[in-house]
C-alpha positions as semicolon CSV with decimal commas, in nm:
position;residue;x (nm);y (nm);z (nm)
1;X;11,038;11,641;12,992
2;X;10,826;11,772;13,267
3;X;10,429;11,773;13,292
4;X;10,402;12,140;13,394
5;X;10,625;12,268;13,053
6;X;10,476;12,022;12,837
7;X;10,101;12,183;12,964
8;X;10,232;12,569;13,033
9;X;10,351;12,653;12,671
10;X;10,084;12,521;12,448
11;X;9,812;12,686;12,652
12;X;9,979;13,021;12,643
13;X;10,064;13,024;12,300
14;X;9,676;12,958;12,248
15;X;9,600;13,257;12,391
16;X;9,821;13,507;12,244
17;X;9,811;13,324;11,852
18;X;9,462;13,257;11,832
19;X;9,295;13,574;11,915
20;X;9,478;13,811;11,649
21;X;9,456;14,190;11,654
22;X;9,368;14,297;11,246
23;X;9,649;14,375;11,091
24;X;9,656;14,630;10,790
25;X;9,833;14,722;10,495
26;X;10,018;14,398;10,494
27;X;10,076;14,136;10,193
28;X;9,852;13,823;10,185
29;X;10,109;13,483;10,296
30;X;10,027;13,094;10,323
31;X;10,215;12,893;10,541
32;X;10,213;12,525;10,486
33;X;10,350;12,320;10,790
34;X;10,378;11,932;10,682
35;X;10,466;11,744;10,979
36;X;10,608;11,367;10,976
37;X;10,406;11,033;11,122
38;X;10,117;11,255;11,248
39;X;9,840;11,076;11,216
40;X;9,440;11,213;11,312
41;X;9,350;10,991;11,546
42;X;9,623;11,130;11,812
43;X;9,527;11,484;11,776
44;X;9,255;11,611;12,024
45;X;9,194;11,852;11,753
46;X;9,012;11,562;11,579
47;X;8,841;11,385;11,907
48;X;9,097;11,213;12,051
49;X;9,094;11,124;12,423
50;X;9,443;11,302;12,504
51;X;9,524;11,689;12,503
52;X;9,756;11,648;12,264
53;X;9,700;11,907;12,061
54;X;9,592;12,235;12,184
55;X;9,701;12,468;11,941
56;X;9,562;12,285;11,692
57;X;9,241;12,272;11,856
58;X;9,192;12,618;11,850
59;X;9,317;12,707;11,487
60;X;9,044;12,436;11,378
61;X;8,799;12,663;11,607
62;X;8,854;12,921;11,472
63;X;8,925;12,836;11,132
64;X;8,853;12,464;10,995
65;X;8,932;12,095;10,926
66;X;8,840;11,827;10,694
67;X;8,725;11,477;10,860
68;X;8,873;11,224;10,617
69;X;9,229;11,342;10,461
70;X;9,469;11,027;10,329
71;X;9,846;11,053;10,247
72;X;9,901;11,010;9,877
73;X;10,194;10,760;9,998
74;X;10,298;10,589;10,334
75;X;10,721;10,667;10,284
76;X;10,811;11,014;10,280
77;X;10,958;11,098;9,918
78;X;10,615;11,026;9,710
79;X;10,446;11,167;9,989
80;X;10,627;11,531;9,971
81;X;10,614;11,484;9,559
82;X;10,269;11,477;9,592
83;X;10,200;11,719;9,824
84;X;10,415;11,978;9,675
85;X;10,285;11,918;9,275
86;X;9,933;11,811;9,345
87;X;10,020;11,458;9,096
88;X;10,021;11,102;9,141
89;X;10,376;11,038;9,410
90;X;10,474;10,798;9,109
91;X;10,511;11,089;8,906
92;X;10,836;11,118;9,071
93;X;10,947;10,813;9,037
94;X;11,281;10,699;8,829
95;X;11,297;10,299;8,716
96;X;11,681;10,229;8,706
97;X;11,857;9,966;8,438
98;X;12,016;9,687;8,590
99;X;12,360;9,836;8,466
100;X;12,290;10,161;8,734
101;X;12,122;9,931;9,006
102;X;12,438;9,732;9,034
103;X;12,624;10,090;9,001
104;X;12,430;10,193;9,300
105;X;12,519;9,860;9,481
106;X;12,910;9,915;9,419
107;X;12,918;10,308;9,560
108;X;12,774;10,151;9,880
109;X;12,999;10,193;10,161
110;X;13,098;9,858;10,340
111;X;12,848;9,779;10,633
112;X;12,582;9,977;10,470
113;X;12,202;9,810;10,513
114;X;12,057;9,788;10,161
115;X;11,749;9,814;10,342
116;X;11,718;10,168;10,448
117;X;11,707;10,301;10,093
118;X;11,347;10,144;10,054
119;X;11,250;10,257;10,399
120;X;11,102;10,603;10,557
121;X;11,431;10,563;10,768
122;X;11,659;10,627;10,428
123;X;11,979;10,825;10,436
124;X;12,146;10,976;10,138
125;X;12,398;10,639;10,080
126;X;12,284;10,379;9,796
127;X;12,009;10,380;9,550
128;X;11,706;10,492;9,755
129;X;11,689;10,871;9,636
130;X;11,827;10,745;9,284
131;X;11,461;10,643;9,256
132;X;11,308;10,956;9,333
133;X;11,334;11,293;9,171
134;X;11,038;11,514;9,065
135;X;11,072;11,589;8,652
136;X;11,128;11,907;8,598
137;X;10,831;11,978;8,353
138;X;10,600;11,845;8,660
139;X;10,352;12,135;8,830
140;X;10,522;12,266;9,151
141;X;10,273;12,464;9,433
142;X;10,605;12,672;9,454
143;X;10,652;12,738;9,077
144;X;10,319;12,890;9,028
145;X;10,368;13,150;9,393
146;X;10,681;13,192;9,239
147;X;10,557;13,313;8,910
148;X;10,299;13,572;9,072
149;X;10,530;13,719;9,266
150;X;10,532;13,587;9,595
151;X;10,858;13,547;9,785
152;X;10,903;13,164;9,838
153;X;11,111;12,945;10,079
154;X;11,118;12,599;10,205
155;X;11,259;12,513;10,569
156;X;11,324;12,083;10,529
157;X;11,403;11,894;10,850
158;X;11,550;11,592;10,616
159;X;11,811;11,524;10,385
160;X;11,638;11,324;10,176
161;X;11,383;11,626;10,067
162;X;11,692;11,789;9,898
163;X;11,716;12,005;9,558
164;X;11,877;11,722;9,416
165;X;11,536;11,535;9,412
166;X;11,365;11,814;9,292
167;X;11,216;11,942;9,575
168;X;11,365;12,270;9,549
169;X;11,202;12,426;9,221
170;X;11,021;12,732;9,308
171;X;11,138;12,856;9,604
172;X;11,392;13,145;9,622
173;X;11,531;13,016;9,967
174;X;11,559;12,653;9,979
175;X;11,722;12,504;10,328
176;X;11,794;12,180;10,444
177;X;11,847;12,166;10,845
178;X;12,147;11,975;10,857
179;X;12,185;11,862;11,231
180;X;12,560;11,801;11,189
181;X;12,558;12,185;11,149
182;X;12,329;12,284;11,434
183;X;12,477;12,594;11,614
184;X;12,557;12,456;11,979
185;X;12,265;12,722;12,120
186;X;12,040;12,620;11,893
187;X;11,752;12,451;12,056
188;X;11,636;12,091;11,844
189;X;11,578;12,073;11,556
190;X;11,224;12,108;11,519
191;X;11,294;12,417;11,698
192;X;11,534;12,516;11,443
193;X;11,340;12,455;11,185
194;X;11,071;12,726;11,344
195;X;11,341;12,962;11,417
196;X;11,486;12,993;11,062
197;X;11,136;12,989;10,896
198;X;11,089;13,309;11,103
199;X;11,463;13,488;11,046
200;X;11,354;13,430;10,732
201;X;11,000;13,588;10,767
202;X;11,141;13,888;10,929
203;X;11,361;13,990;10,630
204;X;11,027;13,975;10,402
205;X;10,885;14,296;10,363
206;X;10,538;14,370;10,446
207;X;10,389;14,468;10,108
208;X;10,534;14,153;9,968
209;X;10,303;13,808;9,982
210;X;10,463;13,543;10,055
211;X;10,460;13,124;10,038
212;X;10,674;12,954;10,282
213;X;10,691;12,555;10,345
214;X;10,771;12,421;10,733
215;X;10,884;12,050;10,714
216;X;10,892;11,893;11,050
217;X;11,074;11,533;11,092
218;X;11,095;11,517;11,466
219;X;10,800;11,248;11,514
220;X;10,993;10,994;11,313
221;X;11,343;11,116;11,420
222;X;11,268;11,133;11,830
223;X;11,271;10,784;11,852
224;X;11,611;10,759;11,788
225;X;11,703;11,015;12,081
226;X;11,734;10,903;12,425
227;X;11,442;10,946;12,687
228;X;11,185;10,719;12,513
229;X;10,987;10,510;12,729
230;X;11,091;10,800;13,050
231;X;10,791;10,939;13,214
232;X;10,594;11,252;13,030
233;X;10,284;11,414;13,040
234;X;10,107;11,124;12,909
235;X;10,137;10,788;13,109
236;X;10,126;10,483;12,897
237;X;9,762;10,288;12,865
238;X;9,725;10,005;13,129
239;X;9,594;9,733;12,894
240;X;9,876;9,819;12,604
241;X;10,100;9,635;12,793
242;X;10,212;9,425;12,488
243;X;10,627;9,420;12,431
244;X;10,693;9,434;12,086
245;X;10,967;9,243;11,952
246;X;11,277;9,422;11,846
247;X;11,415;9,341;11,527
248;X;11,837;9,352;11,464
249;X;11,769;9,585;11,091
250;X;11,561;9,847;10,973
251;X;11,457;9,612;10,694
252;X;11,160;9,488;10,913
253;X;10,820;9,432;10,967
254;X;10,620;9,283;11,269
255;X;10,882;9,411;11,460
256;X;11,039;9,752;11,601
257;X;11,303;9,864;11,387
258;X;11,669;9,841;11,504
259;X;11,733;10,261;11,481
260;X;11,390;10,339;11,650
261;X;11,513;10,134;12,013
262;X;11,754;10,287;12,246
263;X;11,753;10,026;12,530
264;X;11,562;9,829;12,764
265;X;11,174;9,691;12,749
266;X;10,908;9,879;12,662
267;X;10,519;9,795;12,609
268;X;10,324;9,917;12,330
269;X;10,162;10,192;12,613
270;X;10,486;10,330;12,719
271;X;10,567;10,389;12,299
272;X;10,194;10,533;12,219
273;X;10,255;10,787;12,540
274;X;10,600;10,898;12,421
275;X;10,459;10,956;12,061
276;X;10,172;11,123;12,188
277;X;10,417;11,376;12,378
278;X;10,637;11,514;12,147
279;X;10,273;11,560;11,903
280;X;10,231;11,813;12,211
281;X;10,560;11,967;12,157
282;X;10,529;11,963;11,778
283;X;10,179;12,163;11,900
284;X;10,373;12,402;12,103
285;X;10,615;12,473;11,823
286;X;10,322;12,527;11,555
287;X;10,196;12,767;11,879
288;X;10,533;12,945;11,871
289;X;10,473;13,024;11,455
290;X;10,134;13,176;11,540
291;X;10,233;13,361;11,852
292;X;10,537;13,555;11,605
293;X;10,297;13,608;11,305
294;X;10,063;13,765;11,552
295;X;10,356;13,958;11,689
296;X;10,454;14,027;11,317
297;X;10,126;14,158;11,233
298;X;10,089;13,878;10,990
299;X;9,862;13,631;11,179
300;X;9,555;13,798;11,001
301;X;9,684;13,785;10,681
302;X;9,809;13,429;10,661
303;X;9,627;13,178;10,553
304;X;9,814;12,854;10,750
305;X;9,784;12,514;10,657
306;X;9,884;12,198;10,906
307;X;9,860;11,851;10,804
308;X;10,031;11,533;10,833
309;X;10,281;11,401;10,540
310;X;10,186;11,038;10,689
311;X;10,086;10,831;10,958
312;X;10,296;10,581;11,186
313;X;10,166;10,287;11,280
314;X;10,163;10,114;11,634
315;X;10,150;9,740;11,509
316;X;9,795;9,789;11,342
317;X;9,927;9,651;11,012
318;X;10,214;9,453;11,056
319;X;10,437;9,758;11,127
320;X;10,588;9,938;11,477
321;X;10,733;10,292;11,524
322;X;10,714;10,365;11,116
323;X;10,499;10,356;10,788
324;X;10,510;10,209;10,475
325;X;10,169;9,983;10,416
326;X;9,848;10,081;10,287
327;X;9,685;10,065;10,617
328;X;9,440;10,367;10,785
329;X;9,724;10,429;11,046
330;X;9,974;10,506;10,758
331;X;9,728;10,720;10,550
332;X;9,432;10,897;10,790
333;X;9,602;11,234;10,876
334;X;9,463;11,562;10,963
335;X;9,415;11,900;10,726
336;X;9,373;12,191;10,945
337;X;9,290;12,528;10,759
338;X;9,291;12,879;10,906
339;X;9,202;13,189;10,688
340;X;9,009;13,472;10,661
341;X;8,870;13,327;10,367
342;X;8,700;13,073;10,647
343;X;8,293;13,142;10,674
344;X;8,193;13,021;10,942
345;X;8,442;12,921;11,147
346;X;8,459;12,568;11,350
347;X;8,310;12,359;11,095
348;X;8,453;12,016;11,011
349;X;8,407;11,934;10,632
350;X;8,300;11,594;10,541
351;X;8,378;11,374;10,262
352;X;8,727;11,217;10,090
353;X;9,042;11,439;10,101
354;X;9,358;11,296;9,922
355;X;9,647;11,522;10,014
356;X;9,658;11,565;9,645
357;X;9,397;11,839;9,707
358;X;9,676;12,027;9,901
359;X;9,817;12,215;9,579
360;X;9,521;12,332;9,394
361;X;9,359;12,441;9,673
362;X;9,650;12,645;9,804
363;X;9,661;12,839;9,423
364;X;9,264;12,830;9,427
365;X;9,227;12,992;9,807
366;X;9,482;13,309;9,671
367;X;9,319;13,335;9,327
368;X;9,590;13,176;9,104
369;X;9,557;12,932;8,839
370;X;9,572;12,571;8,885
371;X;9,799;12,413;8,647
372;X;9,595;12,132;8,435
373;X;9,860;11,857;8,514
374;X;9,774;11,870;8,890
375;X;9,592;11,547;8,950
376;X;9,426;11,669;9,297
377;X;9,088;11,861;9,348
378;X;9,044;12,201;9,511
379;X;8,884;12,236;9,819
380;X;8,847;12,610;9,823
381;X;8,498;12,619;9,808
382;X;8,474;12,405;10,095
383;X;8,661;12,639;10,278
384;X;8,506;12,977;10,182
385;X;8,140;12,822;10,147
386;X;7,941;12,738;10,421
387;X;7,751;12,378;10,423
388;X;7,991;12,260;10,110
389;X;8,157;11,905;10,118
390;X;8,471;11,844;10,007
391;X;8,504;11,811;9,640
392;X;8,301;11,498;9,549
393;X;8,488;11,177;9,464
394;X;8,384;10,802;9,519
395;X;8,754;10,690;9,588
396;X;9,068;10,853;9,690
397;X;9,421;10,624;9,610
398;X;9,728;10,566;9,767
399;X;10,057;10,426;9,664
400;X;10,405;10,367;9,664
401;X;10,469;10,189;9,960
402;X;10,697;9,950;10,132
403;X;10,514;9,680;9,873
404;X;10,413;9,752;9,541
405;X;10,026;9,815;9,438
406;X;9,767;10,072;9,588
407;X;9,489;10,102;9,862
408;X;9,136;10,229;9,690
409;X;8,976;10,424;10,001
410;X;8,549;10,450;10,020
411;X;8,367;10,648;10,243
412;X;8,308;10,283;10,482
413;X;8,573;10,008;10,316
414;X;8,939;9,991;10,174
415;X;9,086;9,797;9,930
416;X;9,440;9,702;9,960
417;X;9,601;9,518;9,671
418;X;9,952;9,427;9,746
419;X;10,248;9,274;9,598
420;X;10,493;9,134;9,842
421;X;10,765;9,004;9,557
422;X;10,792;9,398;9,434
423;X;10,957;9,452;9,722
424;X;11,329;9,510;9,612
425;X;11,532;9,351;9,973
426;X;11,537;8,988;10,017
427;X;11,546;9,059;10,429
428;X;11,208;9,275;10,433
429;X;11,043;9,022;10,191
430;X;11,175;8,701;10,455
431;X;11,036;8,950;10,771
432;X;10,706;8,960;10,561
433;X;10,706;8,587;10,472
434;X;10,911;8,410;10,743
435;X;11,124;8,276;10,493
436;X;11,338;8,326;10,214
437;X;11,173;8,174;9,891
438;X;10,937;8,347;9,661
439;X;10,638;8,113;9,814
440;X;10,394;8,338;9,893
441;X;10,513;8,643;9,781
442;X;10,186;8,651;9,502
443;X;9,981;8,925;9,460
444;X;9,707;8,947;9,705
445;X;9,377;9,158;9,771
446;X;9,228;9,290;10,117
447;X;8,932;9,423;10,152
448;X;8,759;9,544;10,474
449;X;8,539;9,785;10,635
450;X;8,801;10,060;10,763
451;X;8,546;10,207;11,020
452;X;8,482;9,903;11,218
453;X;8,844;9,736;11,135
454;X;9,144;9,918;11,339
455;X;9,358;9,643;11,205
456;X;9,340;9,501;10,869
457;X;9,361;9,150;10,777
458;X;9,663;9,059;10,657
459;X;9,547;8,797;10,389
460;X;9,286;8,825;10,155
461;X;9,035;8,572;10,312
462;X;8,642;8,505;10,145
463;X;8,623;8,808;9,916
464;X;8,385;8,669;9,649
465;X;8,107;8,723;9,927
466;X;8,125;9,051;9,990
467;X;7,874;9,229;9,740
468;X;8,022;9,571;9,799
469;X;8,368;9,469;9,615
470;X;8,326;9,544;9,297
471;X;8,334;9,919;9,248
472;X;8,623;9,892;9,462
473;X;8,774;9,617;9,245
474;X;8,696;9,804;8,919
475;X;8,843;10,145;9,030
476;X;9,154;10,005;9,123
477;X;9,207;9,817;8,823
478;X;9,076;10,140;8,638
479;X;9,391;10,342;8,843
480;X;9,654;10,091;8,779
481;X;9,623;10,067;8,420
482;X;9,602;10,463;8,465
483;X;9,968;10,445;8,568
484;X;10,097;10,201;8,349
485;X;9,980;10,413;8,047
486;X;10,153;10,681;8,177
487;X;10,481;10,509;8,285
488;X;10,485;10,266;7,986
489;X;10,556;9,890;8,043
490;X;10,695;9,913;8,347
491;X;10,444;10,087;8,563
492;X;10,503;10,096;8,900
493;X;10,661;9,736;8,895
494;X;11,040;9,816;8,941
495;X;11,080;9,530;9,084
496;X;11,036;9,310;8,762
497;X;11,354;9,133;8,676
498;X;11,472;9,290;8,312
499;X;11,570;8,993;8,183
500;X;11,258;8,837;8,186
501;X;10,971;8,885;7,939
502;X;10,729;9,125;7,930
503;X;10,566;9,197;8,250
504;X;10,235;9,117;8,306
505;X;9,956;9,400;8,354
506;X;9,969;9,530;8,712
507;X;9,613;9,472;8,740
508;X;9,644;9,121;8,702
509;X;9,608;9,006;9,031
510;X;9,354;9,234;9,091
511;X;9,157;9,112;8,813
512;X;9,151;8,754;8,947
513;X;9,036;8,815;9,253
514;X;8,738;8,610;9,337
515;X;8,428;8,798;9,220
């Protein structure tokens, strides 16, 4: 990794991608790139004090971005559901019988960590994906390109975003980027992931529009490679010099996961630099796309979208090197638009964004319907209007986490209601309580201002003083009981042991918090 490269490439990709000759007599595309753990506070496209972005910076120039975007979900598979349907991530969700859950325990091979099916960090062994799969009668983004004649293909940089779970429905060309069958001159995968989106591009022919979907993993899946921690463009912050522990699982929090540590000490600096460096070579790569479409002829006539899946955090919420909780470090991420349909270009739109909005505005931008069973808003008039907000909402939600509940999101405060004993592995329910009993595992409410607060509290302390709680309160007991209509008794509590009676309401909790 050498300063010089790291700086050369992004800048000269700026300047041949973002000032694009017209092109003519060529088909309309959209290109959505969903990267991984990027969250909007480390791009310099949204203010931050690094150049880590470049690219970026100048597609939001010249085109736009929204201020306030949040994930749908912290853990990848909601996340992508939503994003690609434009419904609640729980939508997706399956609730197995105990009969199938012990099933699922049985096909595990020996030595295998329960753990890592709950976790962003899954692999396709155990019960994890079991639990996911989009329904077939759901709305797909793809589905409806499909259906007006666009040519469609997804390019997924993880196994777990398979056609197995659904994810594939809609697009002619659907291709996971196994690394086990990487070429040996293929470059990594990120890379590869860039070069088959654009083999693929190449066969397309001009009169046709197109929809194509770039997944990129490598922000989660670098820290697993060796070189962490070595000297980059970036050098770690002085005062981070806190050394977070290291834990001996996945199945963790307050600690680095096992898989994301190669060797040695590192502080919290030397981590934040090395994720803040490969954001610049996820840049460069996003640079690459632009510099071929403009090659192509295409830059002009493709409206691109960039924006995160989910955040990471850096210890902010209980959690190092991955996502999972409800926190503003697994949720803020950025939504970068560049079109023609952009008036006035270089304005930053203000006002709540759940990446719900992703789907209906990608139909509503290219004049296609928006199927009524998309949950999200469309922001196209935001883009193609001049001095229009975001679509107005008081709240945006998030769920499907590491715990069970949701995070109600205001334009100033958050609510977090949690509940630790939903969480399916005894080991990340001991990390979270130091111990192995259900002892204070109960439901629990947080509420704080996210503007002023980087790091949430952890417990729910004095809420009944706090006069601005009850909208917050009421909205996400209104949500919950939302998703239990629409799920039945269960609701989003898979955790609930069958045998038992009848669940309580979701909401319970919630409801009991001090007023």
């Amino acid at each position: 990794m050498t300063p010089g490269g790291i700086l050369a490439l992004p800048l000269a990709l700026v300047a041949s991608a973002c000032g694009a000759r017209p092109s003519t007599g060529v088909a309309p595309g959209v290109l959505l790139i969903v990267v991984d753990a990027l969250r909007a506070d480390h791009l310099s496209a949204y203010g931050y004090d690094r150049d880590t972005t470049p690219v970026l910076q100048e597609l939001a120039r010249d085109g736009l971005r929204f201020e306030q975007v949040f994930a749908a979900a912290p853990l990848m598979l909601p996340a992508h559901a939503a994003l690609l349907t434009g419904c609640e991530p729980d939508l997706a969700r399956r609730f197995l019988a105990p009969e199938f859950e012990g099933d699922a325990a049985r096909e595990r091979p020996s030595g295998h960590d329960r753990s890592r099916a709950l976790e962003p960090r899954a692999t396709l062994e155990g019960a994890g994906e079991r639990r996911w799969s989009i329904p077939v009668r759901a709305p797909r983004l793809a589905v409806e390109f499909l259906a007006a004649g666009y040519a469609t293909a997804a390019f997924v940089d993880h196994e777990l975003l398979s056609a197995a779970s659904g994810f594939g429905r809609g697009f002619q060309h659907h291709e996971h980027l196994d690394p086990r069958r990487a070429e040996h001159w293929e470059g990594p995968q990120s890379a590869r992931a860039v070069d088959h989106f654009l083999k693929w591009l190449g066969d397309v022919p001009p009169d046709r529009p197109w929809f194509a979907c770039l997944h990129l993993n490598h922000l989660e899946r670098f820290w697993s490679e060796s070189g962490v921690g070595a000297e980059g463009y970036f050098q770690p912050r002085p005062e981070l010099t806190r050394i977070p522990p290291v834990a001996n699982t996945d199945s963790v929090f307050f600690a680095v996961p096992r898989s994301r540590w190669r060797s040695g000490v590192r502080t919290l600096g030397q981590y934040e630099a090395a994720y803040d460096d490969e954001i610049r070579r996820v840049d460069a790569e996003i640079g690459r796309v632009c510099a071929s479409l403009r090659r192509q002829g295409r830059f002009d006539s493709t409206t691109l979208h960039v924006l995160g899946a989910f955040g990471m955090q850096f210890g902010e919420a209980g959690m190092f090197l991955s996502s999972g909780r409800y926190s503003m470090a697994d949720l803020a991420v950025p939504w970068i638009v560049h079109s023609r349909a952009v008036q006035r270009p270089g304005r930053s739109i203000p006002g709540l964004v759940s990446t719900l909005d992703v789907a209906p505005t990608l139909l509503a931008l290219d004049g296609l319907g928006i199927p009524r069973a998309m949950s999200g808003h469309s922001q196209a008039a935001a883009v193609r209007e001049p001095g229009t907000p975001a679509a107005r909402r008081p709240f945006v939600f998030a769920s499907c986490g590491l715990q069970e509940g949701c995070v109600v999101i205001g334009e100033r405060h958050a609510l977090e209601y949690i509940v630790p004993r939903g969480m399916g592995d005894a080991q990340l329910r001991r990390s979270w309580t130091g111990e192995w009993s259900d002892r204070a595992l109960q439901p629990r409410v947080l509420f704080y201002d996210r503007l002023e607060t980087s790091s949430p509290p952890l417990d729910g302390g004095d809420l009944g003083r706090d006069p601005e709680l009850g909208p917050y309160r009421a909205a996400a007991i209104e949500w919950l009981q939302a998703q239990d209509k629409r799920h039945g008794s269960q609701g989003l509590m898979g955790g609930v042991d069958a045998g038992a009676a009848a669940p309580a309401p979701r909401d319970a909790g919630l409801a009991e918090a001090p007023r």
